[in-house]
N, C-alpha and C positions, 0 to 999 in steps of 0.2 A: 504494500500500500504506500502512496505517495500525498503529501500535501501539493496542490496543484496553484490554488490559492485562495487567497481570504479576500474576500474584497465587499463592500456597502452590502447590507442585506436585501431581497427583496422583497422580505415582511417585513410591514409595518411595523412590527410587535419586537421584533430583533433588529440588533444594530449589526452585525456580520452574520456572514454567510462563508465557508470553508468548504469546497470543494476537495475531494479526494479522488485519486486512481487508484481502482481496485484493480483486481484479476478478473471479475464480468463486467466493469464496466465504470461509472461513475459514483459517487455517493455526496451529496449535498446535507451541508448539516449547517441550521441557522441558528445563530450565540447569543447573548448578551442582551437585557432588557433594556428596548429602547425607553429613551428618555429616564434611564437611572444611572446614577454616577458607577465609575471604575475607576482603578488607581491609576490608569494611563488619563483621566482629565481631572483627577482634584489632588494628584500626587500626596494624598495624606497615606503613610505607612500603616496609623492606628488603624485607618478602614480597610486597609489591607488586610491587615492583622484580621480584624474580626470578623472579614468576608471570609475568608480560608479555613476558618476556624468553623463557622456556619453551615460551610458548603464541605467538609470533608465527605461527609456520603458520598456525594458525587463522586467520589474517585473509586469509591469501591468497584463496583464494573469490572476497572480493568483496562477500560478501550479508551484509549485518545481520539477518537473520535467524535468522541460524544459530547453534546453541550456543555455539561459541567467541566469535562476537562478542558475543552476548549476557551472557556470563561475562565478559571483557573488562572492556565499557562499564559493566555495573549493580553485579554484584561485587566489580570489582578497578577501577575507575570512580577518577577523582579526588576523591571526595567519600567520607566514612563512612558519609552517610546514603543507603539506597540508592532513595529517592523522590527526591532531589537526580540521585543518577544515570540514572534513568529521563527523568529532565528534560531531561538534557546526551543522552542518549542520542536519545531524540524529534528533540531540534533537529539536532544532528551529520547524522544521517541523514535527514532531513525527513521524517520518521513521527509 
């Protein structure tokens, strides 16, 4: 599986969209609730903190694919910039 890329959502409801190459084909997963803050636009750490803390289930799964991880790593990501996190994101997961 491949990260292809992240780019503007085209729900309303979500602020990204993350396309993936599979092995049959394509898969489209849309992230982040539009119109609520992440750490890549009010750079406060504490909300960092306590989004990760919040959302750990999310990760149980297993899959980087899936919205929560992908909120996680790109959004709430260790960096502000979120083409930084898309970086760390790729490599972490070898996508």
């Amino acid at each position: 599986m491949q990260l292809e890329s992240v780019k503007p959502s085209t729900s309303p409801s979500k602020k990204f969209m993350a396309t993936f190459k599979t092995d049959t084909g394509t898969k489209t997963v849309h992230f982040g609730a539009a119109g609520m803050d992440d750490y890549t636009l009010t750079h406060d750490k504490e909300q960092r903190k306590q989004y990760r803390k919040r959302h750990l289930k999310d990760l149980e799964t297993g899959d980087p694919t899936r919205a929560g991880f992908l909120s996680r790593y790109i959004l709430w990501g260790d960096s502000t910039s979120i083409k930084h996190n898309i970086a760390a994101y790729k490599k972490r997961f070898s996508l």
